[in-house]
C-alpha positions in Angstrom: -56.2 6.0 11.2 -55.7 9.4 9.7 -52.6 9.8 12.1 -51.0 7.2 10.0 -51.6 8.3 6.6 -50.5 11.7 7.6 -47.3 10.1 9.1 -46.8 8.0 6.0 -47.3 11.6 3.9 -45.3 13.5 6.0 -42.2 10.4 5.9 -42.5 10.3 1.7 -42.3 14.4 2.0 -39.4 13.9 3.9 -37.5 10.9 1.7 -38.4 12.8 -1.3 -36.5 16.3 -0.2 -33.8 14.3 0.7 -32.9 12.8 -2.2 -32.9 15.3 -3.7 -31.0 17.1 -1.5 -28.3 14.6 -1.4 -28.4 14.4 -5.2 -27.1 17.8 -4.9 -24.3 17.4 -3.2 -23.3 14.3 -4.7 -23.6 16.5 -8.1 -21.8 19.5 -6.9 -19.1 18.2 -4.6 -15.5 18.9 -5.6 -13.7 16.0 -3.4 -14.4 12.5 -5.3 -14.6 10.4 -2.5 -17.4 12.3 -1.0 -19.2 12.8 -4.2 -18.9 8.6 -4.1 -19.9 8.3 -0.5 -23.4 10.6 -1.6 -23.7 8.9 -4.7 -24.2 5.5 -2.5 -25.9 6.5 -0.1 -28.5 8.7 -2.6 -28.7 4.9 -3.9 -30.1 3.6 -0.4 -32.5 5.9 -0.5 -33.8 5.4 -3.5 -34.1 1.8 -2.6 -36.0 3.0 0.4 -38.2 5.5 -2.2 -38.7 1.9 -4.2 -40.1 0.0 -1.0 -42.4 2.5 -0.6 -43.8 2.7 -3.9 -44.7 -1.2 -3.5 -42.1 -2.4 -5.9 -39.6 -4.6 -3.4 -37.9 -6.2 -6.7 -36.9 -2.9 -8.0 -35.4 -1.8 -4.8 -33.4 -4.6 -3.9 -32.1 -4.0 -7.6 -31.4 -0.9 -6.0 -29.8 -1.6 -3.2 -27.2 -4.2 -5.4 -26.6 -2.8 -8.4 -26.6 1.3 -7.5 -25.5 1.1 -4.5 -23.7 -1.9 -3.8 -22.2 -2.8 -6.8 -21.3 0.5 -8.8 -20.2 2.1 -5.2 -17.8 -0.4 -5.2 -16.0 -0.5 -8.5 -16.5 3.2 -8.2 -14.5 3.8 -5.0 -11.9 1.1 -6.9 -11.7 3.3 -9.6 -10.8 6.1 -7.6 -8.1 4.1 -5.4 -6.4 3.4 -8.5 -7.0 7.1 -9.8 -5.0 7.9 -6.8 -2.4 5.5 -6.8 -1.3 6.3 -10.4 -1.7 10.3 -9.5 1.2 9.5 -6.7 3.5 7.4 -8.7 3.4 9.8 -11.6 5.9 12.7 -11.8 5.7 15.8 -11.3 6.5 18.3 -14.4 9.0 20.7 -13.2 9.0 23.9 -14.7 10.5 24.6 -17.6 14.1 26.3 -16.6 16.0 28.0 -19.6 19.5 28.3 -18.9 21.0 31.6 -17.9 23.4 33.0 -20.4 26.6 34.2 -19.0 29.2 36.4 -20.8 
């Protein structure tokens, strides 16, 4: 029996570093879709993290809400980001005109 508990120990050790591992690179990555990618899957996890703190209600909130629900209207937010970003102009550089003699 104490095989168990010390697999159960050793499986909570292990959720626990990786949230907050992929926490960090949700928090520190520069490309936005990744950073969205991390931020849902940070938010399985955590429903995982829920399960195994004996509160099943919490994580299927979880599971809907932060990672189903705001991953979603987050990765729409950032498909329309970019859609605006391409039909937008470029500013060109301000040119003066030469003066000629």
């Amino acid at each position: 029996m104490e095989t168990v508990t010390l697999l159960q120990w050793a499986f909570d050790v292990v959720l626990g570093f990786s949230l907050l591992w992929i926490a960090w690179l949700a928090l520190t990555s520069l490309d936005l879709f990744r950073a969205i990618v991390l931020f849902i899957a940070f938010g399985l996890l955590m429903a995982l993290a829920w399960v195994r703190l004996d509160a099943p209600d919490v994580a299927l909130a979880e599971a809907a809400i932060g990672a189903g629900l705001t991953g979603a209207l987050l990765l729409a937010a950032l498909a329309r980001l970019e859609s605006n970003n391409a039909t937008k102009p470029t500013p060109e550089k301000d040119h003066q005109p030469e003066a000629h003699d």
